[in-house]
C-alpha positions as CSV (number, residue, x, y, z in Angstrom):
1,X,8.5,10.7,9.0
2,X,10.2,8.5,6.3
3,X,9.1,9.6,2.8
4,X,8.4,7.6,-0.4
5,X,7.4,6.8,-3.7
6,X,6.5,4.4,-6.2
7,X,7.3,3.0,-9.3
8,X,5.5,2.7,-12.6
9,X,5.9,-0.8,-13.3
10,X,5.4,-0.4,-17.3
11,X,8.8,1.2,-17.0
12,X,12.4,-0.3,-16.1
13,X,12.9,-0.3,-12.2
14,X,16.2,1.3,-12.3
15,X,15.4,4.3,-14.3
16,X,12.5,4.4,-11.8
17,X,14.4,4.7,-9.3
18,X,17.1,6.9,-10.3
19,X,14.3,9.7,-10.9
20,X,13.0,9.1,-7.3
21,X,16.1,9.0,-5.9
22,X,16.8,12.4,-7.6
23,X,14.0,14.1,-5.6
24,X,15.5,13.3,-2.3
25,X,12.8,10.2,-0.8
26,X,13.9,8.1,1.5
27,X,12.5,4.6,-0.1
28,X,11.3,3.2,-2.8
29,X,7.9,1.7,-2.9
30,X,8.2,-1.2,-5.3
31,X,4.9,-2.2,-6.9
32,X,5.6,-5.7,-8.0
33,X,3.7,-6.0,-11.2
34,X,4.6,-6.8,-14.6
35,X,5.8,-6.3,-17.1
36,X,8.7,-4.3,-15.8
37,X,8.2,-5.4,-12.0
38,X,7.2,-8.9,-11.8
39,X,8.8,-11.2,-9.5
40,X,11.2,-12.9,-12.2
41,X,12.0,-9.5,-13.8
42,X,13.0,-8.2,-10.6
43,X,15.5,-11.7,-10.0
44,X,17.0,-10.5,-13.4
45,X,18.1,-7.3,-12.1
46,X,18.4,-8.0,-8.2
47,X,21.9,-6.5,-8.0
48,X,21.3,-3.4,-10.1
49,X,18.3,-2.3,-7.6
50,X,20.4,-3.2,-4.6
51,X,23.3,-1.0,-5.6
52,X,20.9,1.7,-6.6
53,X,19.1,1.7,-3.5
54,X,22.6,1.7,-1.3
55,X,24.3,3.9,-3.9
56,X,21.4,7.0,-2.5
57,X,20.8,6.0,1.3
58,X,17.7,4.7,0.0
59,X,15.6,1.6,1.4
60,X,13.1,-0.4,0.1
61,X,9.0,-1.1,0.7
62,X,7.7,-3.8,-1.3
63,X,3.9,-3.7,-2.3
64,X,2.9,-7.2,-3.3
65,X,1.4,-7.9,-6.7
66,X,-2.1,-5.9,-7.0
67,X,-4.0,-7.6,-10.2
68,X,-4.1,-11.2,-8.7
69,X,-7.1,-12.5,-8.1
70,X,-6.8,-14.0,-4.0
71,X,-10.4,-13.9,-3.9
72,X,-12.0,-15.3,-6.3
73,X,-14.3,-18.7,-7.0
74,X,-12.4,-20.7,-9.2
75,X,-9.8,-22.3,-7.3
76,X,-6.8,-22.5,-9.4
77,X,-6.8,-19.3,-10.5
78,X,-7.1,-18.2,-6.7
79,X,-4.1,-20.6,-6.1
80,X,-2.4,-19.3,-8.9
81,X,-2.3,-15.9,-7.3
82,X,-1.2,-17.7,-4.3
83,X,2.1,-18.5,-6.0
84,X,2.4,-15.2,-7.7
85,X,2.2,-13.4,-3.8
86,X,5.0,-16.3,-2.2
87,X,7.3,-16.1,-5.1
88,X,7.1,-12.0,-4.4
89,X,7.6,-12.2,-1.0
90,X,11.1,-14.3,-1.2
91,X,12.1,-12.0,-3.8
92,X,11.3,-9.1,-1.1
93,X,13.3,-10.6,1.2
94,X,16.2,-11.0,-1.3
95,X,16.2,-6.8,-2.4
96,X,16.2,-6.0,1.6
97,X,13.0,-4.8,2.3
98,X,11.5,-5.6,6.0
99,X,8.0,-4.2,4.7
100,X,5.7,-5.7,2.6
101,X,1.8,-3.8,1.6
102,X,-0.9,-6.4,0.6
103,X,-4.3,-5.4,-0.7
104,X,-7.2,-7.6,0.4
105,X,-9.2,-9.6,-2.1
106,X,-11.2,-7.9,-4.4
107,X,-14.4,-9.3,-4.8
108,X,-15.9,-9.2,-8.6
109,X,-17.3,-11.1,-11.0
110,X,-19.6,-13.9,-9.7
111,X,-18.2,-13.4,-6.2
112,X,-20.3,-10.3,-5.4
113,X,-23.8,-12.8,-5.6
114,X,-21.8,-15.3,-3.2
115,X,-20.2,-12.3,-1.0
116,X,-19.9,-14.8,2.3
117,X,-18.0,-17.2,0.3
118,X,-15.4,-15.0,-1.7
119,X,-14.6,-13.5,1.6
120,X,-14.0,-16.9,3.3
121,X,-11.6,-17.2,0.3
122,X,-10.2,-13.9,0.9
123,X,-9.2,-14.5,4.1
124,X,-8.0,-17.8,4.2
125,X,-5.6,-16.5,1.3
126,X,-4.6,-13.2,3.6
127,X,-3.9,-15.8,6.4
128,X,-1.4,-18.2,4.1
129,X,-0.1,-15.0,2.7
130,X,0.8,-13.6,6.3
131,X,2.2,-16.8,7.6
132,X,4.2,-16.9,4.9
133,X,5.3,-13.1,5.1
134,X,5.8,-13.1,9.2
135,X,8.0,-16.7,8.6
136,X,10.3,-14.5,6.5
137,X,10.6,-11.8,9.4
138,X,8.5,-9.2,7.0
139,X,6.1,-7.0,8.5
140,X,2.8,-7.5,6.6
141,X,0.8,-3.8,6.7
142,X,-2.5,-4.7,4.8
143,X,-4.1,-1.4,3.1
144,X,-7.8,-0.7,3.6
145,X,-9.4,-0.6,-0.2
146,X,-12.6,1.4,-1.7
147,X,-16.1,0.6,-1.5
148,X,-16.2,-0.5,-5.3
149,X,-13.7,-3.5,-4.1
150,X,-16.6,-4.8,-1.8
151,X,-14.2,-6.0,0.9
152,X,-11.8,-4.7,3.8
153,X,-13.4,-1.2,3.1
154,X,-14.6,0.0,6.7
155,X,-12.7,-0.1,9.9
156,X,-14.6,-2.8,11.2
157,X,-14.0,-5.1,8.2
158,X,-10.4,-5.6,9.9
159,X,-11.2,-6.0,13.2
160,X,-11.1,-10.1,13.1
161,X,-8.1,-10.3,11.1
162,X,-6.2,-7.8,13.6
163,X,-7.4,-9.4,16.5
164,X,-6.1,-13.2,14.3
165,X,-2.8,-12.2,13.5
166,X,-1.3,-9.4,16.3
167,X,1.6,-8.5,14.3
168,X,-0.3,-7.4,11.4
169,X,-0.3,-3.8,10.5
170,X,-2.5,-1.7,8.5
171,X,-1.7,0.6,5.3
172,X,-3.9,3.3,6.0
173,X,-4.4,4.9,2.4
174,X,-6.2,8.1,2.5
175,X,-7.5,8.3,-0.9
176,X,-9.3,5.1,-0.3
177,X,-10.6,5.6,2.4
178,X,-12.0,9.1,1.2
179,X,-14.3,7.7,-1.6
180,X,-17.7,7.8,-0.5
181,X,-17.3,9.3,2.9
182,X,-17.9,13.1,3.4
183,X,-15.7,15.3,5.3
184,X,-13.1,12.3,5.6
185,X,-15.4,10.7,8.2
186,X,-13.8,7.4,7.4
187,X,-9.9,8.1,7.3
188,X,-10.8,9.7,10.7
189,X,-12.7,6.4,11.9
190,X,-9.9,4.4,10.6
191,X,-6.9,6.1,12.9
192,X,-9.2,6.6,15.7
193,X,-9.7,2.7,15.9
194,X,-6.4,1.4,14.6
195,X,-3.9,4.6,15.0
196,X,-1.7,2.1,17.5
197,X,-1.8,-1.0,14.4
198,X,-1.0,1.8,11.4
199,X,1.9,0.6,10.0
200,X,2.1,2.7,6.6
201,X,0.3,5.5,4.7
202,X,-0.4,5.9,1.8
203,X,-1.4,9.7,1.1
204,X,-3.2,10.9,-2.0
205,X,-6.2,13.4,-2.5
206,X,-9.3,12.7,-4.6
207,X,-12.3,14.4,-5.2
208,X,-14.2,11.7,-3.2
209,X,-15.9,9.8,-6.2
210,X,-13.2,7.6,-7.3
211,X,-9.3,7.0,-6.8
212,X,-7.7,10.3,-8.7
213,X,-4.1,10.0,-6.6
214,X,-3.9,13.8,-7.3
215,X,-1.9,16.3,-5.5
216,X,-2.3,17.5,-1.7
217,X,-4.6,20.3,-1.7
218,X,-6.3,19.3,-5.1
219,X,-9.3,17.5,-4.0
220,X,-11.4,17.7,-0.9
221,X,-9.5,15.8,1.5
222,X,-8.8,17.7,4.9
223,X,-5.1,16.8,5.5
224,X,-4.6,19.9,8.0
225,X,-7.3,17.7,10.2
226,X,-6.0,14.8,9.1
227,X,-2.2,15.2,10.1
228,X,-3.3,16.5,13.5
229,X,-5.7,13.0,14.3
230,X,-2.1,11.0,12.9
231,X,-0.1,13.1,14.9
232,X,-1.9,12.3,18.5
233,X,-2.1,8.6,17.2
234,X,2.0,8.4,17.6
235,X,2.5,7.8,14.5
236,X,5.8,8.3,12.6
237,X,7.2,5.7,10.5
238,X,6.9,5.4,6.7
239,X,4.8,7.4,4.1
240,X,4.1,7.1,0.1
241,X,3.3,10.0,-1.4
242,X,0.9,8.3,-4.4
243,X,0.7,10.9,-6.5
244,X,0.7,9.6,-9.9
245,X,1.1,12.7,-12.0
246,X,3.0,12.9,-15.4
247,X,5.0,15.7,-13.6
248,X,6.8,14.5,-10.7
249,X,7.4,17.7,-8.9
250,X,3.8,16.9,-7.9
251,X,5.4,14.3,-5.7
252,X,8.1,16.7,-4.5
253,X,4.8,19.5,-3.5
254,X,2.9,17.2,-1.7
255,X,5.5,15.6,0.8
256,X,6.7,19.2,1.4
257,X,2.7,20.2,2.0
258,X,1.8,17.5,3.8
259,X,5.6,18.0,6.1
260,X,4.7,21.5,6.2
261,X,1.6,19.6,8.4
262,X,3.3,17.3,10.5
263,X,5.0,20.4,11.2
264,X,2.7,23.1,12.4
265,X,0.4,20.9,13.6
């Protein structure tokens, strides 16, 4: 298994990635937000984060801009966010990366009295962004969100869009998938269904209420049963520790925990 981590995108990419360099990952997972990661901040300082990344062995995951509104009712503002996802996938193309994570659309405001419709919008903006993704040779893993997002939240809500597009893989985050299911009855459903499309994980604990991204072992997630169901899916290929702790030995614990897993298992 390839380990990772991710920035903070209030804070300047490089020293982001000098510290997570320093604890030994294998990648960097870019969140491409502002104001330190947007699109056009990143073009400022292609060449620094290049040479950073090569300068430690290090490659690069993109995950596609998160506060952008694909889903929503008012067209230009969904066409808007449109732009925002194309412009972020040339620019992770440019910095190297063959991996790209893209959140489904959330669906707020006016959207959850008009569900049908926001997720005909939803999907037809997934679609454009995955054409436009696969054209670039990037593999598109789309991560599986909580129930508060009202969309993509249960293993059958991404049956139809894996069946559309066949090179689509999925970001299995376990944190998500862990909020409102007991006894991590949905992260199970989710490899047992999809183990053979799992492109990427993100791994977290929580105490199953709302999206802590805490530390292995500090919630109530069952990763000991979880590694085992990953293990005799076949996966191992890329995974994010997001564990978004003030502390980043945090980080450092839970990939050795969670290895410790993969391990004995």
């Amino acid at each position: 298994m390839q380990y990772g981590a991710m920035n903070f995108p209030i804070k300047p990419v490089s020293d982001e990635l000098t510290e997570i360099g320093a604890l030994g990952f294998d990648y960097l997972e870019l969140t491409m937000d502002p104001p330190r990661a947007h699109y056009k901040t990143l073009r400022q300082q292609m060449q620094k984060i290049v040479n950073g990344l090569d300068s430690r062995g290090m490659s690069i995951i993109c995950h596609l801009p998160t506060f952008v509104s694909i889903a929503d009712l008012t067209d230009s503002i969904r066409q808007a966010s449109l732009q925002e996802m194309f412009h972020s996938l040339e620019v992770a193309v440019e910095l190297g990366a063959s991996k790209v994570v893209l959140h489904p659309g959330h669906i707020g405001g006016l959207g959850i009295y008009v569900k049908e419709t926001a997720l005909e919008h939803a999907n037809n903006s997934l679609a454009a962004i995955i054409e436009h993704a696969q054209k670039q040779g990037l593999c598109v893993c789309l991560e599986n969100m909580f129930p508060r997002c009202r969309a993509f939240v249960e293993p059958d809500d991404f049956v139809d869009i894996l069946q559309r597009f066949p090179d689509l893989k999925l970001t299995l985050d376990t944190g998500h998938a862990n909020i409102g299911a007991r006894g991590g009855r949905r992260i199970l459903q989710f490899i047992e269904k999809f183990g053979h499309r799992i492109g990427h994980l993100h791994i977290s604990d929580n105490l199953g209420q709302r999206d802590d991204h805490i530390p292995l072992g500090s919630g109530v997630i069952d990763f000991e049963k979880i590694v085992r169901a990953i293990k005799r899916s076949g996966y191992d290929d890329t995974a994010t520790l997001e564990i978004f702790s003030e502390d980043r030995q945090a980080l450092v614990q839970s990939r050795q925990k969670f290895n410790e897993l993969l391990l004995s298992s």
